[in-house]
Every structure is written in C-alpha cells, then in structure tokens.
NUKOLTOR-373434 format. One record per residue (C-alpha): residue in one letter; x, z negated, y negated. Coordinates in steps of 0.1 Angstrom, whole numbers. Layout:
{atom 'a',{X,Z,Y}}
...
This chain:
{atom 'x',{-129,154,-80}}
{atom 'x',{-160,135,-67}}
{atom 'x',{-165,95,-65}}
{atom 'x',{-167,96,-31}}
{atom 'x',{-130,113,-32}}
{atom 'x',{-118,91,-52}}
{atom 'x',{-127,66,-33}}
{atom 'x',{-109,82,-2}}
{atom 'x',{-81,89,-17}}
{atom 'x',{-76,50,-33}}
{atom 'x',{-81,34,-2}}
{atom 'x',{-61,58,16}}
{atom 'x',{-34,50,-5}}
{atom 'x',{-45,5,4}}
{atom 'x',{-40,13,39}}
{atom 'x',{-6,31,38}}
{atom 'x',{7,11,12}}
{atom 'x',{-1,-20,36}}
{atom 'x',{18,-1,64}}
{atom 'x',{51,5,42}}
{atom 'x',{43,-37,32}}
{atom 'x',{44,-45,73}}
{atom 'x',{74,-23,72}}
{atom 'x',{97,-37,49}}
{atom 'x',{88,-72,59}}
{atom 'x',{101,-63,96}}
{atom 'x',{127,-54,82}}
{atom 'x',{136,-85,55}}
{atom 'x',{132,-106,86}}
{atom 'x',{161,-83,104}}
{atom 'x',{180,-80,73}}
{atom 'x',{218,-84,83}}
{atom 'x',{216,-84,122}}
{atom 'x',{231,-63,142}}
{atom 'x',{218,-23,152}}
{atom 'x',{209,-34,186}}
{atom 'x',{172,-36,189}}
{atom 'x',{169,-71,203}}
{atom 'x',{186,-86,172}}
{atom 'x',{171,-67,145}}
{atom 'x',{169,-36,122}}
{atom 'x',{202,-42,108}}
{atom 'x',{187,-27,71}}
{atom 'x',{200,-40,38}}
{atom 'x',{186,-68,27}}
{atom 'x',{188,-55,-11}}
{atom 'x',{166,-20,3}}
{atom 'x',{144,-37,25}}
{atom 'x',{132,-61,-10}}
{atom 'x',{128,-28,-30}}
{atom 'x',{108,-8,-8}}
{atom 'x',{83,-42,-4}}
{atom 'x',{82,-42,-44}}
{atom 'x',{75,-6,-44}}
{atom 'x',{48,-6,-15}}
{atom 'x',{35,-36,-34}}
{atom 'x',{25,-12,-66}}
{atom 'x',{15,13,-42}}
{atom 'x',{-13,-8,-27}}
{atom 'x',{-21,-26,-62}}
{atom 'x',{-21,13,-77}}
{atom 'x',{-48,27,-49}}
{atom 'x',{-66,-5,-54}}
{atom 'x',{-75,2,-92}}
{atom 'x',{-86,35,-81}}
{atom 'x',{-108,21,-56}}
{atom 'x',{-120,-6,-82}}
{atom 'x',{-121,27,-108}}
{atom 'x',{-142,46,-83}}
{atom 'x',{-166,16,-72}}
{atom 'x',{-176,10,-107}}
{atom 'x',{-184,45,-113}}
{atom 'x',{-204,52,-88}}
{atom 'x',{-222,18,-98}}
{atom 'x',{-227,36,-133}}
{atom 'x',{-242,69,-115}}
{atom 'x',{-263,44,-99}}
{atom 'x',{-275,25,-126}}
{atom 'x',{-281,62,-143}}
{atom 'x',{-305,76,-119}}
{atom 'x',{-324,46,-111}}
C-alpha cells in the first residue's frame, strides 16, 4: 500500500465516520418520539448513544491513519531532498 493510499483510505474513513456522527445525533435528538416523520425517528435512545460512540472511534481511528500517512510522506520527503 502506498502513502498516497493510505492517505485515501484514512480520510475516507473521517468523512464516513462524520456521516454515521450526523446520523446518530439526528437520531438522539428524536430518541423516544413517535414513527411518524414529523415527530422524530422514534430510535432507542440507548442505540442511538452507541452508534455515536462507535462512529466516534471510527473518525478518531481514520484520523491516526491520516496523521500516520502525513508524517510518512513527510519522512520520504525529508529523504529525497
């Protein structure tokens, strides 16, 4: 795998984690309303805090590889200069 790849791949991974983030917070804030669209999501409350926990490690995961990735192709860089 390349740096540039790697690269790719982590901030692919920011800006879906961010979506799944937007998600679950539209659906804290409907948490416990009813299924009709005009009052809310009607989700679990309990869910809706897990999957913003576990998009929240998503997005700080891809972001170490993107850090990872940056600093590498610093080093290259740095190398060949």
């Amino acid at each position: 795998m390349n740096v540039t790849s790697a690269l790719s791949t982590g901030v692919l991974g920011v800006n879906r984690g961010l979506d799944g983030v937007q998600k679950a917070a539209s659906d804290i804030a409907g948490a416990g309303k009813s299924d009709t669209p005009e009052e809310g999501t009607g989700n679990d409350l309990n869910q809706s805090l897990a999957d913003l926990a576990v998009e929240k490690n998503a997005v700080a995961a891809s972001t170490k590889v993107v850090q990872s990735a940056d600093e590498t192709l610093g080093t290259l860089i740095d190398i060949r200069a």
